[in-house]
C-alpha positions as protocol buffer text, in pm:
chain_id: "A"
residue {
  index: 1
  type: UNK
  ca { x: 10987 y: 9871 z: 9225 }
}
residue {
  index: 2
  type: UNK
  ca { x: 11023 y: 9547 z: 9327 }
}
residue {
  index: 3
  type: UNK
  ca { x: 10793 y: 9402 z: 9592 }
}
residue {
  index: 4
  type: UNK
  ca { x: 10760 y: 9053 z: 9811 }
}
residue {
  index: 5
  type: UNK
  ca { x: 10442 y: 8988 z: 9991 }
}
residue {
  index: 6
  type: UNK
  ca { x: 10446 y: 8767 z: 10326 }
}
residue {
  index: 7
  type: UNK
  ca { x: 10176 y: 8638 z: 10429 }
}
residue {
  index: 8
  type: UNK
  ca { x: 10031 y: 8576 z: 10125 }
}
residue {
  index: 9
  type: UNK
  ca { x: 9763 y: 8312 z: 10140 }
}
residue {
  index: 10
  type: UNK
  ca { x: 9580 y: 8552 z: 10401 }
}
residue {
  index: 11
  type: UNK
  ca { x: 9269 y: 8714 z: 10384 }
}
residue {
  index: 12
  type: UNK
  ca { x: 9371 y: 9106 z: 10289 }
}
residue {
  index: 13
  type: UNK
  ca { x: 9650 y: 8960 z: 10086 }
}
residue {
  index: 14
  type: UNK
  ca { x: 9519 y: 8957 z: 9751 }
}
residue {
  index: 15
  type: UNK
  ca { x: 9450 y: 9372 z: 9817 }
}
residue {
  index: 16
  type: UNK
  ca { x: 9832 y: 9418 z: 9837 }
}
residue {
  index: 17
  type: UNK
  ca { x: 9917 y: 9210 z: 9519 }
}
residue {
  index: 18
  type: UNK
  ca { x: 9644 y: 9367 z: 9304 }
}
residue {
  index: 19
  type: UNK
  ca { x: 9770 y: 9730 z: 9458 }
}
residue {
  index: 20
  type: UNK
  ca { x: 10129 y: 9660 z: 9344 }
}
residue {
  index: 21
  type: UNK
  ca { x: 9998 y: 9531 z: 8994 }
}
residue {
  index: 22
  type: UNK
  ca { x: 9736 y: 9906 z: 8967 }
}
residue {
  index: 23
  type: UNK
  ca { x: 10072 y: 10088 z: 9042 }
}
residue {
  index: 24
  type: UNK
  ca { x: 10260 y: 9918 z: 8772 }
}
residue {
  index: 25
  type: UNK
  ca { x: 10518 y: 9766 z: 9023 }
}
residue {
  index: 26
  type: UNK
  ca { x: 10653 y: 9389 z: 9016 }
}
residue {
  index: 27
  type: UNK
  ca { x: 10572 y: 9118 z: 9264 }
}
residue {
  index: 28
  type: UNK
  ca { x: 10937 y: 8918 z: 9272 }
}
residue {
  index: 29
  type: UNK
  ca { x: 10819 y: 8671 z: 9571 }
}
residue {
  index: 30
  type: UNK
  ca { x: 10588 y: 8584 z: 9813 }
}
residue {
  index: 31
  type: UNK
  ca { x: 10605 y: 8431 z: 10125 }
}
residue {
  index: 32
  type: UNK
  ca { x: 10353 y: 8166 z: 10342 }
}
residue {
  index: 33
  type: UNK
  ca { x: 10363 y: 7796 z: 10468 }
}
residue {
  index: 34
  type: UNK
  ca { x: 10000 y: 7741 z: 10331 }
}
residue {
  index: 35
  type: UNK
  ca { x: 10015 y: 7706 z: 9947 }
}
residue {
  index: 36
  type: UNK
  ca { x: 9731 y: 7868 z: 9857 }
}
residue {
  index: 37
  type: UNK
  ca { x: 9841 y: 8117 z: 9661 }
}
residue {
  index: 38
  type: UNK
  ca { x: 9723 y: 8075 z: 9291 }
}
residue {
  index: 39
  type: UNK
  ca { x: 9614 y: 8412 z: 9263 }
}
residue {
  index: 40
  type: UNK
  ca { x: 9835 y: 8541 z: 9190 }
}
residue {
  index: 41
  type: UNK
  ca { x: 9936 y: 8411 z: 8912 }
}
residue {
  index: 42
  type: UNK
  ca { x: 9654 y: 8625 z: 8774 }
}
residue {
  index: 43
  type: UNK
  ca { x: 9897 y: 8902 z: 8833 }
}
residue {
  index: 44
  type: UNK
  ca { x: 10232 y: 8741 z: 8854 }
}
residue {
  index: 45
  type: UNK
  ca { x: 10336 y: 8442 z: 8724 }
}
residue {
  index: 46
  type: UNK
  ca { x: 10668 y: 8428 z: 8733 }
}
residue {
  index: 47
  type: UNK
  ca { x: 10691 y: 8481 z: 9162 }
}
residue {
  index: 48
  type: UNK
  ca { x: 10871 y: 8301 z: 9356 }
}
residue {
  index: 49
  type: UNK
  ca { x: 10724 y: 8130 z: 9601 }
}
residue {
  index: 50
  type: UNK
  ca { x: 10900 y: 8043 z: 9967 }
}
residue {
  index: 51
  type: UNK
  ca { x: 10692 y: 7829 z: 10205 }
}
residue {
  index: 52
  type: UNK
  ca { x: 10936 y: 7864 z: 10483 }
}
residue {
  index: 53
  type: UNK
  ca { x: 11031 y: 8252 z: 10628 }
}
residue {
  index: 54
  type: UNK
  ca { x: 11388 y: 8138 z: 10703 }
}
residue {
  index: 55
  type: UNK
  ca { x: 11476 y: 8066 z: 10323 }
}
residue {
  index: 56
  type: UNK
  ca { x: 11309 y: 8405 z: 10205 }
}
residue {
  index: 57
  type: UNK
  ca { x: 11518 y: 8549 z: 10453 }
}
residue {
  index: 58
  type: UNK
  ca { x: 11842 y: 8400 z: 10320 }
}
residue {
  index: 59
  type: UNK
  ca { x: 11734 y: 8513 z: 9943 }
}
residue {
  index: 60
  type: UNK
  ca { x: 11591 y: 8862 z: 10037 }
}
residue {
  index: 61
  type: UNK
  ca { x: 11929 y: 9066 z: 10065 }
}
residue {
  index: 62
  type: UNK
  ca { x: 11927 y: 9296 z: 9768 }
}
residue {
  index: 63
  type: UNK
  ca { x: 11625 y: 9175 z: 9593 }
}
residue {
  index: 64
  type: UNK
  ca { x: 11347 y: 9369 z: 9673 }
}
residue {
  index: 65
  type: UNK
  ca { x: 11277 y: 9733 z: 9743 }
}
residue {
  index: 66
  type: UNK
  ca { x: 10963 y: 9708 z: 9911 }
}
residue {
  index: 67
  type: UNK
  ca { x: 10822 y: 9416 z: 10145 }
}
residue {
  index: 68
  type: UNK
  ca { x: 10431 y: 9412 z: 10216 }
}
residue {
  index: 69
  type: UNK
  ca { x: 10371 y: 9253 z: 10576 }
}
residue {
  index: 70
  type: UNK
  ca { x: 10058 y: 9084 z: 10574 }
}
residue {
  index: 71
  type: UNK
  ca { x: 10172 y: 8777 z: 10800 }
}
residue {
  index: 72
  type: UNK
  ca { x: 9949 y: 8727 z: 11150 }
}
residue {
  index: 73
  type: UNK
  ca { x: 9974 y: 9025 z: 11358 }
}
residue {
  index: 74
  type: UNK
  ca { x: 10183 y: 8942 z: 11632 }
}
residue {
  index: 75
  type: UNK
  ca { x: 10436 y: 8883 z: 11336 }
}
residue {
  index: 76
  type: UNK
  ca { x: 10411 y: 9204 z: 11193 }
}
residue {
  index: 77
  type: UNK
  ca { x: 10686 y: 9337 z: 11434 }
}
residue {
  index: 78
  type: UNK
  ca { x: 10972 y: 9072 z: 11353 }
}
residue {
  index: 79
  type: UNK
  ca { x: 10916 y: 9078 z: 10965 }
}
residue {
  index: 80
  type: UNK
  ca { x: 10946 y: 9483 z: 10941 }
}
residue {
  index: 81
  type: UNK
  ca { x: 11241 y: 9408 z: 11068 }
}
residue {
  index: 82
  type: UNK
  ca { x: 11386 y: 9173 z: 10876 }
}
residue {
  index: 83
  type: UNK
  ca { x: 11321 y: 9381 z: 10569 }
}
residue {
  index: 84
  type: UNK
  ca { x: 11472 y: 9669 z: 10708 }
}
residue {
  index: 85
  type: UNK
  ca { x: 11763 y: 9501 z: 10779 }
}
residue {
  index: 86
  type: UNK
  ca { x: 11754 y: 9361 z: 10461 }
}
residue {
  index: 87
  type: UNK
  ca { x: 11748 y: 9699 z: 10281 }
}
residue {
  index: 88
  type: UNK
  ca { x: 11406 y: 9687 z: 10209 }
}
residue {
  index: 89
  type: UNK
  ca { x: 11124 y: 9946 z: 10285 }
}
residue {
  index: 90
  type: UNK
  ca { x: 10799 y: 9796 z: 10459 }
}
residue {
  index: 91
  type: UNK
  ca { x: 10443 y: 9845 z: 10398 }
}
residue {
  index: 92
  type: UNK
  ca { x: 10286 y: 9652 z: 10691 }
}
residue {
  index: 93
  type: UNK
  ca { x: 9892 y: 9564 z: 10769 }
}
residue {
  index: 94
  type: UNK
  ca { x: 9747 y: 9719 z: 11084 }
}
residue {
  index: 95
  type: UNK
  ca { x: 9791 y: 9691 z: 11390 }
}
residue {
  index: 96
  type: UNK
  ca { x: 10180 y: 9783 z: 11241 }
}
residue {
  index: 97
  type: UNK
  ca { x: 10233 y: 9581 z: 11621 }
}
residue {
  index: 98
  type: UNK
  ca { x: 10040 y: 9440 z: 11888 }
}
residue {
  index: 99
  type: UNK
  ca { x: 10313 y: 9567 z: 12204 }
}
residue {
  index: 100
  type: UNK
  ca { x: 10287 y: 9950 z: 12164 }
}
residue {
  index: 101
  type: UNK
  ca { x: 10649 y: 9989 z: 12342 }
}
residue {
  index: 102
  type: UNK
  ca { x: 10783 y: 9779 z: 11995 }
}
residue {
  index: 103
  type: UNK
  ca { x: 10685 y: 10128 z: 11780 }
}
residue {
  index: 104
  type: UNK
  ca { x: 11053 y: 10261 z: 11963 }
}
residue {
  index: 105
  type: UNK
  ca { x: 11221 y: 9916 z: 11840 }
}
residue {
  index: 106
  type: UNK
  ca { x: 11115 y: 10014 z: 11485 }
}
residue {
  index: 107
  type: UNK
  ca { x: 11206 y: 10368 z: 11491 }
}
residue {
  index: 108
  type: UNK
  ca { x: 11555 y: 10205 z: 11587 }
}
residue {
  index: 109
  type: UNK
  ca { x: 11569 y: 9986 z: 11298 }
}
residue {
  index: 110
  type: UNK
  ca { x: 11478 y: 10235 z: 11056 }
}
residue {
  index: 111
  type: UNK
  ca { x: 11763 y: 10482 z: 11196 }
}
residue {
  index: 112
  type: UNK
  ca { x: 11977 y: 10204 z: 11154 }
}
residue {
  index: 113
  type: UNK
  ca { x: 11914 y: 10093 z: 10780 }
}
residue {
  index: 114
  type: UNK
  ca { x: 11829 y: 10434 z: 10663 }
}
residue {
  index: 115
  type: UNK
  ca { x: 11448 y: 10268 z: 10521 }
}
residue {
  index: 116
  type: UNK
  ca { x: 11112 y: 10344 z: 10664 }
}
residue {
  index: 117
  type: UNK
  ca { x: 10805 y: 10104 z: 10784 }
}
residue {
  index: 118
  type: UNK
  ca { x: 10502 y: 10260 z: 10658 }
}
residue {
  index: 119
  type: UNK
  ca { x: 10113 y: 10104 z: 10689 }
}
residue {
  index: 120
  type: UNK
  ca { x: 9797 y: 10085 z: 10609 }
}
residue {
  index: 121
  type: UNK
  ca { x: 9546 y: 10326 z: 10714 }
}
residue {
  index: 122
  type: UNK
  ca { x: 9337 y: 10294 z: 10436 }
}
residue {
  index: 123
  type: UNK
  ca { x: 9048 y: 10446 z: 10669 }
}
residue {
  index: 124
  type: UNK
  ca { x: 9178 y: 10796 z: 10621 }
}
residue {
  index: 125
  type: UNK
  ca { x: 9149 y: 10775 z: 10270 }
}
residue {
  index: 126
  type: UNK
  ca { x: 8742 y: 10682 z: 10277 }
}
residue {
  index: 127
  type: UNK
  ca { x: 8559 y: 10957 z: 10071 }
}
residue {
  index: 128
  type: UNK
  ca { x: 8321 y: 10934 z: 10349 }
}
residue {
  index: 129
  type: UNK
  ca { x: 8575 y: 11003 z: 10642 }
}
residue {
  index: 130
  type: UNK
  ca { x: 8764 y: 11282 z: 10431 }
}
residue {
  index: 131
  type: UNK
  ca { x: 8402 y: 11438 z: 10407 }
}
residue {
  index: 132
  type: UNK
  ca { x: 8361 y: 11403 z: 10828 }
}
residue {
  index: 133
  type: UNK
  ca { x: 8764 y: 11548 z: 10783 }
}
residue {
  index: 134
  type: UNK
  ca { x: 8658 y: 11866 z: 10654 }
}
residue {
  index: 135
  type: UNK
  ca { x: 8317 y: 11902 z: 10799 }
}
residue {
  index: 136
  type: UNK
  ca { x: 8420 y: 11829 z: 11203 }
}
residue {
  index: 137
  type: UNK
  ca { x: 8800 y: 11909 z: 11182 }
}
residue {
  index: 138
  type: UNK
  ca { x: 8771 y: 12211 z: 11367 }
}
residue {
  index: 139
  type: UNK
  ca { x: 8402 y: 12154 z: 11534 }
}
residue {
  index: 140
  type: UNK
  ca { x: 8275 y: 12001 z: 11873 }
}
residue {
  index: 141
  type: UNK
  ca { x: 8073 y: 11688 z: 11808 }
}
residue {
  index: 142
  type: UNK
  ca { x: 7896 y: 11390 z: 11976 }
}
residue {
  index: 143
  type: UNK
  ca { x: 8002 y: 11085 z: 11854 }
}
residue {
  index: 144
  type: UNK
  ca { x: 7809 y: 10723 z: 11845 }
}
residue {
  index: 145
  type: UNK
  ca { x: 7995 y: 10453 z: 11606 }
}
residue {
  index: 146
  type: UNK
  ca { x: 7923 y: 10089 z: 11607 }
}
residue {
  index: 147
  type: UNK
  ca { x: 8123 y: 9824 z: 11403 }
}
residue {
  index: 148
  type: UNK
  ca { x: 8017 y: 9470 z: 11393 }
}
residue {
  index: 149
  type: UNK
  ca { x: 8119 y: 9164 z: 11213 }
}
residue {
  index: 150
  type: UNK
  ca { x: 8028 y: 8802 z: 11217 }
}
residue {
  index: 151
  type: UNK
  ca { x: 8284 y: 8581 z: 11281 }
}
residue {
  index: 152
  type: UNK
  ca { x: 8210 y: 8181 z: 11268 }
}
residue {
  index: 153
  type: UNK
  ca { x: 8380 y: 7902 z: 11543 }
}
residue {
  index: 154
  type: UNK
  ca { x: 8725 y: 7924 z: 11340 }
}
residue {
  index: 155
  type: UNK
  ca { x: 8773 y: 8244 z: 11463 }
}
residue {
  index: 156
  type: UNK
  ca { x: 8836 y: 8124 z: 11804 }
}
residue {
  index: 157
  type: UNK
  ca { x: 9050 y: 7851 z: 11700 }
}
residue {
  index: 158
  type: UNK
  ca { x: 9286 y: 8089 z: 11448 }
}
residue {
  index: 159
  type: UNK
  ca { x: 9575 y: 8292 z: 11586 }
}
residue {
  index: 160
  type: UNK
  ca { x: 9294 y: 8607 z: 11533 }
}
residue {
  index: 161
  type: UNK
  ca { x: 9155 y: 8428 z: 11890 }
}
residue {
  index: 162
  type: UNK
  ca { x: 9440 y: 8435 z: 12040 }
}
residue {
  index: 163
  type: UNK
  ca { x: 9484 y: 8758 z: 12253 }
}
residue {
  index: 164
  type: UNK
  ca { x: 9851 y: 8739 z: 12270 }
}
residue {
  index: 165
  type: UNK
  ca { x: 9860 y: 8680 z: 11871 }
}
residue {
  index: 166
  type: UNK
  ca { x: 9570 y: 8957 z: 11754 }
}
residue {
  index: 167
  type: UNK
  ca { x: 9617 y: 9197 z: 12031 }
}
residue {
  index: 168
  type: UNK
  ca { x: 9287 y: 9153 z: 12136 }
}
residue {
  index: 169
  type: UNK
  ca { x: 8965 y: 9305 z: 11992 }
}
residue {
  index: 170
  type: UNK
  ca { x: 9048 y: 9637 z: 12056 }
}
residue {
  index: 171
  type: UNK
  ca { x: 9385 y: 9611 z: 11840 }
}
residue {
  index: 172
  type: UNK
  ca { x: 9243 y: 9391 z: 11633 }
}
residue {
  index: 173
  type: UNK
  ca { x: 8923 y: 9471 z: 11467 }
}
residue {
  index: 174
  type: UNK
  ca { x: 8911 y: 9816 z: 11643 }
}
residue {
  index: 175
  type: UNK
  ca { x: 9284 y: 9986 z: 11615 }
}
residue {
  index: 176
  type: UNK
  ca { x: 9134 y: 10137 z: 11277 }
}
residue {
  index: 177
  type: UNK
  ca { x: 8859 y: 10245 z: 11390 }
}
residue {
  index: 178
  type: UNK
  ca { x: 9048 y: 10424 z: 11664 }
}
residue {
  index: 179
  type: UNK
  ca { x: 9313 y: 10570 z: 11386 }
}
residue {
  index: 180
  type: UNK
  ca { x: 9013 y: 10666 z: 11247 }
}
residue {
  index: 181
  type: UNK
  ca { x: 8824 y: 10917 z: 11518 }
}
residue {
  index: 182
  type: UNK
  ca { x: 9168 y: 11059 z: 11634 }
}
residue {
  index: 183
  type: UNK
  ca { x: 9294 y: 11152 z: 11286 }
}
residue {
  index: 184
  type: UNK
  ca { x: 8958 y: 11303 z: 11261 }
}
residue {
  index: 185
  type: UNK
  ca { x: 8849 y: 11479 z: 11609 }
}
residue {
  index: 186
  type: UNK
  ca { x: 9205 y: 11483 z: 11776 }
}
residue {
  index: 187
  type: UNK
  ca { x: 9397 y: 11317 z: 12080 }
}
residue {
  index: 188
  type: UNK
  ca { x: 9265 y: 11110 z: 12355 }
}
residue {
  index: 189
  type: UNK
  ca { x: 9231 y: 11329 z: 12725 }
}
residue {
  index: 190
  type: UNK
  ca { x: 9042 y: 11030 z: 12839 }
}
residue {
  index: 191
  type: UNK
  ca { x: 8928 y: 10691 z: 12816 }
}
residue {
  index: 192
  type: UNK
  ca { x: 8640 y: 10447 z: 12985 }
}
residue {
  index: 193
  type: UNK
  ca { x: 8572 y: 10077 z: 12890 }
}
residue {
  index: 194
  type: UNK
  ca { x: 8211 y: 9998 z: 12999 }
}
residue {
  index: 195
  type: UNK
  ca { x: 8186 y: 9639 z: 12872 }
}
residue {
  index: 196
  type: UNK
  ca { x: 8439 y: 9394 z: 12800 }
}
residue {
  index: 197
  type: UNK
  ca { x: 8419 y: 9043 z: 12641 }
}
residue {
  index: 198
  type: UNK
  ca { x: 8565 y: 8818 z: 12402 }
}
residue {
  index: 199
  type: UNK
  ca { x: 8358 y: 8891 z: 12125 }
}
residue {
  index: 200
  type: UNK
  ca { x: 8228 y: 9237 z: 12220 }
}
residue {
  index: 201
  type: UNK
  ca { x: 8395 y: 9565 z: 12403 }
}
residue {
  index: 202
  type: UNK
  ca { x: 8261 y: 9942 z: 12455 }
}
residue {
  index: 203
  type: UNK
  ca { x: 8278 y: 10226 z: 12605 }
}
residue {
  index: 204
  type: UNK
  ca { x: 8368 y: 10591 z: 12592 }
}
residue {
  index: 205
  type: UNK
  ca { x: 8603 y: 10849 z: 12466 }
}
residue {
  index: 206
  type: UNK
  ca { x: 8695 y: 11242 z: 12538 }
}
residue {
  index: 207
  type: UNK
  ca { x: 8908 y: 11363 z: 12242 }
}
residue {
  index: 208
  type: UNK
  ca { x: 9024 y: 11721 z: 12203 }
}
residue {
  index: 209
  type: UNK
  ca { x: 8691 y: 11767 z: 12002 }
}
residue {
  index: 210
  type: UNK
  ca { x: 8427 y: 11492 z: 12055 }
}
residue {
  index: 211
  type: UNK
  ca { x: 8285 y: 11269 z: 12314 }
}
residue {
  index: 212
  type: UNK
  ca { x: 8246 y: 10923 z: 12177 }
}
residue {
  index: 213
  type: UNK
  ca { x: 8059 y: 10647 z: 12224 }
}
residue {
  index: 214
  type: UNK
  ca { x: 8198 y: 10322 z: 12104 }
}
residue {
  index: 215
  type: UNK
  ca { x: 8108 y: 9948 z: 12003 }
}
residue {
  index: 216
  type: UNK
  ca { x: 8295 y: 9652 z: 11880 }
}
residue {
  index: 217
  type: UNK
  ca { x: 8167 y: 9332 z: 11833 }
}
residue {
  index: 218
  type: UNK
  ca { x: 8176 y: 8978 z: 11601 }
}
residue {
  index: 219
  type: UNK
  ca { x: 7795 y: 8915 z: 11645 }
}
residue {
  index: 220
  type: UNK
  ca { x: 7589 y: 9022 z: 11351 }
}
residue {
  index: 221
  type: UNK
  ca { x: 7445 y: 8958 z: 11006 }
}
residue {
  index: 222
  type: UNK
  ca { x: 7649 y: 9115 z: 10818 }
}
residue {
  index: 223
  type: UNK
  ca { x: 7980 y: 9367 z: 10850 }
}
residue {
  index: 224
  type: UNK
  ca { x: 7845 y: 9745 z: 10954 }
}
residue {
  index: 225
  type: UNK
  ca { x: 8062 y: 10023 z: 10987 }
}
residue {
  index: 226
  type: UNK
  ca { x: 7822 y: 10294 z: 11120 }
}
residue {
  index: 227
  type: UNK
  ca { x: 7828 y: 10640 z: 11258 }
}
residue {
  index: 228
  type: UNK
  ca { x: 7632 y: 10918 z: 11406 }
}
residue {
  index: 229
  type: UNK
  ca { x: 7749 y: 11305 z: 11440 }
}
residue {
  index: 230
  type: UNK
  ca { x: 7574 y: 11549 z: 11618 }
}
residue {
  index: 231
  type: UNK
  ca { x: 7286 y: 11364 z: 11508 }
}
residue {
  index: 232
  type: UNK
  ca { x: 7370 y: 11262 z: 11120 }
}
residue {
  index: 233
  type: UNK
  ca { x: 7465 y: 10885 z: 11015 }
}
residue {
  index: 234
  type: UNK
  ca { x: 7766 y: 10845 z: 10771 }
}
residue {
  index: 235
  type: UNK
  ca { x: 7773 y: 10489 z: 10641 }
}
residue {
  index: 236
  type: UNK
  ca { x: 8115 y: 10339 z: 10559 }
}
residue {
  index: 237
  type: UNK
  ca { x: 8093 y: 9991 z: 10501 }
}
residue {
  index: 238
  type: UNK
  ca { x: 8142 y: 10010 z: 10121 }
}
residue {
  index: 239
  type: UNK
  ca { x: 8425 y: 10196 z: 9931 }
}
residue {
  index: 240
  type: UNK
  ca { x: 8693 y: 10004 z: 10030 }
}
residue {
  index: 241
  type: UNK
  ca { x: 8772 y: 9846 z: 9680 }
}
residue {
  index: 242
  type: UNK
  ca { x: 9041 y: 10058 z: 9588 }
}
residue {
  index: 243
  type: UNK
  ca { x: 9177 y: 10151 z: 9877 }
}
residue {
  index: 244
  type: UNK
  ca { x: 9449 y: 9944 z: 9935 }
}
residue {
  index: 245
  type: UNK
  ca { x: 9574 y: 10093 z: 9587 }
}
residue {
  index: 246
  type: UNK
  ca { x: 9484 y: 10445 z: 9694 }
}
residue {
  index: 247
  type: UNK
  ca { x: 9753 y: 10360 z: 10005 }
}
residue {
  index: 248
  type: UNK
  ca { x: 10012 y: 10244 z: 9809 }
}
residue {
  index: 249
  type: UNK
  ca { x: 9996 y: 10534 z: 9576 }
}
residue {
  index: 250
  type: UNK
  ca { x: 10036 y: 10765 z: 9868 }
}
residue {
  index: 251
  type: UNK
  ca { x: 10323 y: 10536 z: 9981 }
}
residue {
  index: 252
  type: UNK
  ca { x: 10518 y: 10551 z: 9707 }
}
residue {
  index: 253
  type: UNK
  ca { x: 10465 y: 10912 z: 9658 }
}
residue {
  index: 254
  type: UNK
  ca { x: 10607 y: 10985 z: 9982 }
}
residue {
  index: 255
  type: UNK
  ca { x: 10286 y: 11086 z: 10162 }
}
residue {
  index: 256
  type: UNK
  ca { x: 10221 y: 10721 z: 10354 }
}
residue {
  index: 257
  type: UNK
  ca { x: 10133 y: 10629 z: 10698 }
}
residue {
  index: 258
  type: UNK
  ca { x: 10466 y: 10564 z: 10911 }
}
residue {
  index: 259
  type: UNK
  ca { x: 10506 y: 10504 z: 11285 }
}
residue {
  index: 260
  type: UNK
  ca { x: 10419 y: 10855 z: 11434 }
}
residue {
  index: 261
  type: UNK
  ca { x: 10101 y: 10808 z: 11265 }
}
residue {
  index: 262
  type: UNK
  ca { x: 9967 y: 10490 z: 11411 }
}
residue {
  index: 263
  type: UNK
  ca { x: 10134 y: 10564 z: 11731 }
}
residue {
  index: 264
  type: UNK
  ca { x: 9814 y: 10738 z: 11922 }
}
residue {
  index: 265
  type: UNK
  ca { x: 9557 y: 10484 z: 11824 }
}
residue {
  index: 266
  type: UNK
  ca { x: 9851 y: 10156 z: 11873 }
}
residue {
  index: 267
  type: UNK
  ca { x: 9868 y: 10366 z: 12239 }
}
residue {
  index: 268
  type: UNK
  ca { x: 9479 y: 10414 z: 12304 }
}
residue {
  index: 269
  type: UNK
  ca { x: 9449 y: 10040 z: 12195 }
}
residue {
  index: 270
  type: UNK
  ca { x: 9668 y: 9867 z: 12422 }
}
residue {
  index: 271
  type: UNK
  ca { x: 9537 y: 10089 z: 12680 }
}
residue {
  index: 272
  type: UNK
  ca { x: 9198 y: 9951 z: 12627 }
}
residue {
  index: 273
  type: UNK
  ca { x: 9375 y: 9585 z: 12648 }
}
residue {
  index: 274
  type: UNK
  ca { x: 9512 y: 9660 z: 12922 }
}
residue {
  index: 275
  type: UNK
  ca { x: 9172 y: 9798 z: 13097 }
}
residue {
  index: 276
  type: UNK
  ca { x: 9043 y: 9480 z: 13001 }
}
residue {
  index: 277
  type: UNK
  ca { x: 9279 y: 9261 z: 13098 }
}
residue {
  index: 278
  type: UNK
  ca { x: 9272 y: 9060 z: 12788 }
}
């Protein structure tokens, strides 16, 4: 298959390009106005390289089966599109958009070109959230989880800042996490946000089979990705190596994430944003 990455002098990036090299598919181009992309040439030489969207989108027609969305989020929404329309199928970062009521302008465009937007919910595919999958999928259970990251002053200057650009914190850092709790304990009946800031936001969910407790925040040492149910901690900030490959495996396969999947936590997420009044 033939793949174009845009976005690629971002952070998760270099994930997608080594996942389409471990599933012995070809990077034909990428796509960013920043030039820093000499990794991959680790991987693939001979890509092109287009600084400027509106020339990739001239040259993309017929060229590539797959695109990989990695651009800023509040991009994510335009470039599915623009793949779709170009024949192309889409594996997008999360949040797959930041305006939950785009999900229906998607579904559109994928009538319309016949291809499908898929993402990644690499989350689901944790050997330690597959275990809490089989253990708690039918069971009651009170939930704490806590997720932390440090982010430095160029956070707030970045588009990830920006509220209208990220989403917000919620859809953000936490639409994941959110994926995450609903794939495992079921659908939202209710929803409470106790504290709201910039750089920190909790509160409380009722799902069909837990009562959780929630925290996200950028303070912190270090990244933790930490959990307590019904009294036992499940650690998850390691493992995530492969993942990205394990997701395009499934993707290929025909057993991805699409847009009915990410549509309850995308929902429960702008929700919260909207609580907030971010």
């Amino acid at each position: 298959m033939r793949f174009a990455v845009i976005g690629a002098a971002g952070y998760v990036a270099p994930r997608h390009v080594r996942a389409i090299k471990e599933t012995g598919n070809e990077l034909v181009a990428v796509v960013d106005p920043h030039d820093s992309v000499g990794y991959i040439d680790k991987y693939f030489p001979k890509a092109k390289y287009f600084r400027e969207a509106i020339k990739f989108a001239a040259w993309l027609e017929g060229r590539c089966d797959w695109v990989s969305v990695c651009a800023p989020n509040y991009l994510h929404y335009d470039y599915s599109l623009l793949a779709l329309r170009a024949g192309a199928n889409v594996i997008c970062e999360k949040p797959m958009v930041v305006l939950s009521q785009d999900l229906g302008w998607l579904q559109k465009g994928e009538i319309e070109s016949q291809r499908r937007v898929w993402t990644v919910l690499q989350l689901r595919l944790h050997p330690v959230i597959q275990e809490l999958k089989e253990e708690y999928g039918d069971r009651e259970a009170e939930v704490e989880i806590e997720y932390s990251t440090p982010r430095g002053p160029w956070y707030w200057q970045s588009w990830k800042g920006d509220v209208k650009k990220s989403g917000g914190l919620a859809m953000n850092i936490g639409v994941h996490l959110f994926d995450m709790l609903l794939w495992v304990f079921g659908g939202v009946k209710d929803c409470r946000v106790d504290r709201a800031y910039a750089s920190a936001i909790s509160g409380e969910l009722e799902l069909e089979r837990a009562r959780v407790k929630w925290s996200l925040s950028l303070n912190g040492a270090g990244p933790k990705r930490r959990m307590i149910v019904n009294g036992k901690e499940y650690e998850f900030s390691g493992g995530f190596e492969d993942l990205h490959t394990k997701v395009y495996e499934e993707t290929l396969a025909g057993r991805g994430f699409g847009i009915e999947d990410v549509r309850p936590s995308v929902e429960l997420a702008w929700r919260i944003r909207n609580t907030t009044q971010q």
